[in-house]
N, C-alpha and C positions, 0 to 999 in steps of 0.2 A: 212610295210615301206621298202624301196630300202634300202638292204643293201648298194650299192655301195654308197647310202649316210648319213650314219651311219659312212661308213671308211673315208673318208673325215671329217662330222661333228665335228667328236669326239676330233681328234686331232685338227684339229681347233680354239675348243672352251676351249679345256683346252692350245692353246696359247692365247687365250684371256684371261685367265684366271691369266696365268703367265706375261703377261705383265701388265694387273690390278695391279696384287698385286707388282711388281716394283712402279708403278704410285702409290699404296696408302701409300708407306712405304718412299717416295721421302722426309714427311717431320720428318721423325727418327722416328716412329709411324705408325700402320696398325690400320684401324679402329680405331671406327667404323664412317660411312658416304657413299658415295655412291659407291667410288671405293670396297671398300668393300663390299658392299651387291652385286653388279654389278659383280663384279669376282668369288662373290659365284654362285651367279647365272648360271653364266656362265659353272661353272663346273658342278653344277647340271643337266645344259641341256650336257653337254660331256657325263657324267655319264649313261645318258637313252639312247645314241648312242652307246655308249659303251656297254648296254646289248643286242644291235642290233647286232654287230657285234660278241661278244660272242655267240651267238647263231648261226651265219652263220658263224665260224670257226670252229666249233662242225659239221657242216654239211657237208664243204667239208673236214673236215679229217675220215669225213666216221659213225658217230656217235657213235661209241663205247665206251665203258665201261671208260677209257679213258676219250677221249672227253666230255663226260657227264658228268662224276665228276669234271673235270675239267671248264667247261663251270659253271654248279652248286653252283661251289666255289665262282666263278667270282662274280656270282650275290649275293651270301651272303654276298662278298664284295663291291659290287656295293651299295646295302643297308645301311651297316655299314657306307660307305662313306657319301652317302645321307643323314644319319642321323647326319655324323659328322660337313658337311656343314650346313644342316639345325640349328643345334642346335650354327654356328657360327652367321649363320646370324639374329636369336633371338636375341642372346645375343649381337647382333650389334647394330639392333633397341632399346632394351630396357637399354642401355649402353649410359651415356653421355661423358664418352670420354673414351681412351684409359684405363685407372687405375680401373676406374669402370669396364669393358669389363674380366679385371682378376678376381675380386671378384667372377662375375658369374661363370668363368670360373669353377676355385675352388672350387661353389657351385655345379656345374655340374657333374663334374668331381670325386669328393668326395660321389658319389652316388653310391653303390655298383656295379658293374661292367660293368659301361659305361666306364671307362679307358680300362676294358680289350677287350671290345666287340667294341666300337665305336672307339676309341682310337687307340689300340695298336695290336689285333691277326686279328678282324677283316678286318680294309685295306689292309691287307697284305694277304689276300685271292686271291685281285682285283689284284696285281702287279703277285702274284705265276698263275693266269690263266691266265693272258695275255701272260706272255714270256710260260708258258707249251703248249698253244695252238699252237700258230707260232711255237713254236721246235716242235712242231709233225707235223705240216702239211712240214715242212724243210724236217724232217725225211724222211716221206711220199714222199719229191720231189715235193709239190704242189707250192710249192716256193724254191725261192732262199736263199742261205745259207747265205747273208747278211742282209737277211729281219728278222731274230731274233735278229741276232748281233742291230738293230738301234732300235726293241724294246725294247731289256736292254740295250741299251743308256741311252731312255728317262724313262723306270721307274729307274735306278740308278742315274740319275742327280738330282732328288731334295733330294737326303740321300747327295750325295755331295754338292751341292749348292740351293738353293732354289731358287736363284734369275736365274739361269740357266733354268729353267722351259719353257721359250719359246724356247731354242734350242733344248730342250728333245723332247716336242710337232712338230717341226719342221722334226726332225729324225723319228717320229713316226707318220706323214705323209706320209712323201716319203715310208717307211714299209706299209701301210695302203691302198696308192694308190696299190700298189703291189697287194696286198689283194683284192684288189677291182676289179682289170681285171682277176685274177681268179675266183673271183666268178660269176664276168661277165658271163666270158667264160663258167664256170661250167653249170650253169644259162641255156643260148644258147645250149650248148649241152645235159643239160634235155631235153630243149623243141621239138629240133630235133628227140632225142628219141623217145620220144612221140609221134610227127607226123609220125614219120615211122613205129611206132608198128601196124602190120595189125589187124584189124578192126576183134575182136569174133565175130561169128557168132550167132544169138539170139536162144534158143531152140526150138524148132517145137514141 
């Protein structure tokens, strides 16, 4: 896949995400029905761009030790999250309304250590390697010093607001786009590389 649009999608789809869930909670109640399965969704597909770009910020900060555990983390939180939406949007379907959708919850949740793993250390894998990636490649100078600051924007707005999620998303575009003509560029100046490496000679 094109990184450069993995850095676009991702934020993207988790503002569709965050304006969903405004529209499902519009009548004092989230879930479940379609905004609800419809913004889980929605994140789910963020989430898979999002291991896109984990992976291509690991690349240009040069792949080290580092970046690789860092990247690593990401995706063990990328997982946990997948499994945290996935396990909402079950219990959305098999839930007839809101009251019912807690019971599950409880049942879920009360399950030896899906609180701690799906829940509670795991997602916070996914937020510690996004803002770790951006501050090393800042560090590095691959970017600009304000492209970290807008990605802990958006992963600290929904600890402060939840209903704030599409301006997080918003912030973490404009960082994203960033990202994305660097890799551009990085991209372009491989391939340059490349064509200009003279040509081994075959053995005789």
């Amino acid at each position: 896949m094109n990184p450069r649009i993995a850095f676009v999608a991702a934020p993207v789809l988790t503002f569709a995400y965050g304006v969903l869930r405004i529209l499902d909670g519009l009548d004092g109640s989230r879930g479940p029905g379609l905004a609800w399965t419809t913004g889980h969704l929605a994140f789910i597909g963020a989430l898979a761009f999002f291991a896109v770009t984990f992976r291509e910020m690991r690349r240009l900060a040069g792949g080290g030790r580092v970046a690789t555990g860092l990247a690593v983390a990401g995706h063990v939180g990328i997982a946990a999250l997948i499994a945290q939406f996935a396990i909402d949007i079950v219990v959305g379907f098999r839930s007839a309304d809101h009251a019912a959708m807690g019971v599950l919850f409880d049942q879920v949740q009360s399950v030896p250590g899906v609180q701690q793993v799906v829940y509670d250390f795991g997602p916070l894998l996914f937020f510690v390697a996004q803002i770790g990636l951006v501050l090393q490649l800042a560090v590095q100078r691959r970017v600009k010093a304000w492209t970290p600051v807008l990605v802990v924007a958006d992963v600290m707005v929904p600890f402060v607001e939840k209903d704030l999620m599409p301006l997080g998303a918003a912030c973490l575009l404009v960082s994203f786009l960033a990202l994305a003509r660097v890799s551009r560029a990085s991209r372009a100046a491989d391939g340059r590389h490349r064509v200009a490496e003279p040509a081994v000679p075959a053995a005789v």
